[in-house]
C-alpha positions in Angstrom: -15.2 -20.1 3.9 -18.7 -20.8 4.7 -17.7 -23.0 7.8 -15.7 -20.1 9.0 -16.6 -18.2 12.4 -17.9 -14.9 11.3 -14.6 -12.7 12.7 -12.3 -15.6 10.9 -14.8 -14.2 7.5 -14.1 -11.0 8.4 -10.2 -11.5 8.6 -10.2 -13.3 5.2 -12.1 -10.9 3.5 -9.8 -8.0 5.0 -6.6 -9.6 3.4 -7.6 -9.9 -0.1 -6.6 -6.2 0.2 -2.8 -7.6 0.2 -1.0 -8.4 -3.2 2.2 -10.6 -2.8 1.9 -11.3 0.8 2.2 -9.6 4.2 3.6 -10.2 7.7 1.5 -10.7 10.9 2.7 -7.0 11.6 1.2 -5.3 8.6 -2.5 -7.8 9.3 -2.5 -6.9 12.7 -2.3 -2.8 11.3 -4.7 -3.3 8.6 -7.4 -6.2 9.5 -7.6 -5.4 13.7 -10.6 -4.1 15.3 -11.8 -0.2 14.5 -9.9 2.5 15.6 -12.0 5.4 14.7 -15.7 6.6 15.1 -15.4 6.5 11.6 -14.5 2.5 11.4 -18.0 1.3 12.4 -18.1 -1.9 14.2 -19.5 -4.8 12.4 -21.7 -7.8 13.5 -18.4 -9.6 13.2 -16.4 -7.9 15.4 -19.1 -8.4 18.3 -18.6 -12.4 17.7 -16.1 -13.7 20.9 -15.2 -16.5 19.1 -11.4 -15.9 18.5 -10.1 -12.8 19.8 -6.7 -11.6 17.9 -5.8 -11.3 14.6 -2.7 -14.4 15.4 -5.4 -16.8 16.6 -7.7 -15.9 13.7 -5.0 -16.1 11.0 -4.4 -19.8 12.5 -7.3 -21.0 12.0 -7.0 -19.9 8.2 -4.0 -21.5 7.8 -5.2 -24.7 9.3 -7.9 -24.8 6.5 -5.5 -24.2 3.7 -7.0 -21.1 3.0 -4.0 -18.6 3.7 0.0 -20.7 3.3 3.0 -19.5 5.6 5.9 -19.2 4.5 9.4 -19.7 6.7 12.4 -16.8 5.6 15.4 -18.4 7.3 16.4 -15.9 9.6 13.5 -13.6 8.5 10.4 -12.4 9.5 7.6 -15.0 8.7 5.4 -14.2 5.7 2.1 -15.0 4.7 0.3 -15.5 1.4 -2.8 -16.7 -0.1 -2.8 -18.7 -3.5 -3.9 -17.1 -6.5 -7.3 -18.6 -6.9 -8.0 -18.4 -2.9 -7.1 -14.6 -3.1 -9.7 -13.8 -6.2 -12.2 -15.5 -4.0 -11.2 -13.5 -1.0 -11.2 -10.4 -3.5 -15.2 -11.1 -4.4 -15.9 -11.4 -0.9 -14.4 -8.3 0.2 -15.9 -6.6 -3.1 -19.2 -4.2 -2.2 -18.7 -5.0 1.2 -19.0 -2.2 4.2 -15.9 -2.8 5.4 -13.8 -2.7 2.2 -13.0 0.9 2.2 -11.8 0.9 5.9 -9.7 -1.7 4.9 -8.1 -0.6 2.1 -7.7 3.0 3.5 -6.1 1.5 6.3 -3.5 -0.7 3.5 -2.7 2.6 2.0 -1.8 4.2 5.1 0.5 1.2 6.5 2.2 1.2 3.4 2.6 5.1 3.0 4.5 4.8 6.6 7.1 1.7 4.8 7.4 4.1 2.1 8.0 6.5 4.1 10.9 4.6 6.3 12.1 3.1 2.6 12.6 6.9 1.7 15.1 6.9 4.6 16.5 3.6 4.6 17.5 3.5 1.2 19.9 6.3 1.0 21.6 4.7 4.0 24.1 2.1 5.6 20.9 -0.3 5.6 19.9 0.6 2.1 20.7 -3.7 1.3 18.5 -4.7 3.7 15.9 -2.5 2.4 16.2 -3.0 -0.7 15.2 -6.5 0.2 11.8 -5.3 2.0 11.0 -3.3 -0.9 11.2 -6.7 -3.2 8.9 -7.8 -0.4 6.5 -5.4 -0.3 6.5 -3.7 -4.2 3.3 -4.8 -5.0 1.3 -3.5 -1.7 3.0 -0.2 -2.7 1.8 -0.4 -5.9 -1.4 -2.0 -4.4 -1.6 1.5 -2.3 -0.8 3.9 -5.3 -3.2 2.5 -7.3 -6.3 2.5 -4.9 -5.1 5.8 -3.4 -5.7 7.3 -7.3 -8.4 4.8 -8.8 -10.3 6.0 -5.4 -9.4 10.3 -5.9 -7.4 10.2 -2.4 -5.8 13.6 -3.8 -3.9 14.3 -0.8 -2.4 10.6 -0.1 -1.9 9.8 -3.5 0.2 12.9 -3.9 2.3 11.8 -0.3 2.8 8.0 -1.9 4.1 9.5 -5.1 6.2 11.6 -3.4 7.8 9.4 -0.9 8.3 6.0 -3.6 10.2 8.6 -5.9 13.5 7.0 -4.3 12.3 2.9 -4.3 11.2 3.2 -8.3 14.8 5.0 -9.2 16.2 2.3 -6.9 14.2 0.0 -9.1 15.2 1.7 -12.4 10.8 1.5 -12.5 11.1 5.3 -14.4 8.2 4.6 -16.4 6.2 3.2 -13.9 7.1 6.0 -11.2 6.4 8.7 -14.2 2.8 7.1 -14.7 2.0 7.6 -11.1 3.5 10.9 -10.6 1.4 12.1 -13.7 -1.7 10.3 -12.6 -1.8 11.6 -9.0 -0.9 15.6 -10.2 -3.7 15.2 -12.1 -6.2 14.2 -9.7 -9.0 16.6 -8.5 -8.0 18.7 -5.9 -4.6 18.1 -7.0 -3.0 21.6 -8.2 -3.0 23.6 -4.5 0.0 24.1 -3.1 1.8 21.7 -1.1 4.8 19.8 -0.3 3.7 16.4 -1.1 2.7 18.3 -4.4 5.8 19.7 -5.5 7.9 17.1 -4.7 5.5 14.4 -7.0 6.5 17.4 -9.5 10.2 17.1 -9.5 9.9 13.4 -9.4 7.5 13.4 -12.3 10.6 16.2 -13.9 13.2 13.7 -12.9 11.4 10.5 -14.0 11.3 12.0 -17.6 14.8 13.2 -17.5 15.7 9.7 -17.3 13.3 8.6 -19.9 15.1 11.2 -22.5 12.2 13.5 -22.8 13.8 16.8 -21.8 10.9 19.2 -22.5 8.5 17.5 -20.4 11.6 17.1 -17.5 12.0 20.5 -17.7 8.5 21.5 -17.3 7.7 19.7 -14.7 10.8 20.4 -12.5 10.4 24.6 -13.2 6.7 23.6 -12.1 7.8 22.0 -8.7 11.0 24.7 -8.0 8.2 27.4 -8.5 6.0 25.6 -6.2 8.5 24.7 -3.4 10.2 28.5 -3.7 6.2 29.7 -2.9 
């Protein structure tokens, strides 16, 4: 890490957001240069040394620090090993850019979410089934942080949105723990869409956990809310 160019740093640091891989795609979304006022420009970015995320993500794989790995047929994948990612984690830990980046993970992932939402229910629903074997634990990566960090408003849209992936996934528990855990967020009892449909899944997710009094609840909570 140490021999690195500063912007290959900055790169490796940015994907310790990912858990269980990503695509060049997705690292291109997250880890590219700022796209807001808000996503202040680092002392890295201003470094000419290797200008696109491709080129830098080469030069981490040709030092062992980040693996690729061939789908046959697929879109290529990329992962870091375990012990290479908790380094990458301490790095990225405290630093400036660590919010941008993770904000920006949450986001990408809201949009898959959001497509999964879509695809799942159709004449592709195999195929994206598959991506969301892919890509479950950068959703869950994006719920968590969206709660652990009080994002009331995108917490509420991912627990809305993954309500068809974790019944897909039988994950009723797991989908009931987020649902709860969002709803009860600061900021998190105005009205809203996003808000009454994490209700019904929360109502729906303890339906099929065989706890009727809390299904009920929550779903009269969400009809109410949707009617309004």
């Amino acid at each position: 890490y140490d021999l690195l160019r500063p912007p290959e740093q900055r790169l490796f640091r940015c994907l310790a957001v990912f858990t269980g891989g990503w695509t060049l795609e997705v690292a291109e979304a997250v880890c590219g240069p700022p796209t807001t006022a808000d996503e202040r420009p680092t002392v890295d970015d201003q470094v000419p040394a290797v200008d696109s995320v491709l080129d830098r993500l080469a030069v981490l794989v040709d030092n062992n620090l980040v693996r690729a790995i061939a789908e046959p047929g697929g879109t290529p994948r990329f992962i870091m090993l375990e012990t290479v990612g908790e380094y990458a984690r301490e790095q990225l830990a405290g630093s400036r850019d660590e919010r941008v980046y993770r904000q920006r993970h949450a986001h990408v992932f809201l949009a898959l979410a959001e497509q999964l939402e879509v695809k799942l229910r159709s004449s592709e629903r195999l195929v994206w089934r598959d991506r969301l074997g892919e890509d479950v634990d950068n959703l869950r990566a994006a719920v968590n942080w969206a709660i652990a960090s009080g994002e009331t408003d995108l917490a509420l849209h991912l627990t809305a949105v993954l309500y068809w992936s974790w019944l897909q996934l039988g994950q009723f528990r797991e989908g009931r723990q987020w649902s709860e855990a969002a709803l009860a967020l600061p900021g998190g009892t105005g009205r809203s869409v996003a808000r009454a449909r994490t209700l019904l899944a929360a109502g729906s997710f303890a339906w099929h956990q065989g706890d009727p009094v809390a299904a009920r609840r929550r779903l009269a909570e969400g009809e109410e809310l949707s009617a309004g």
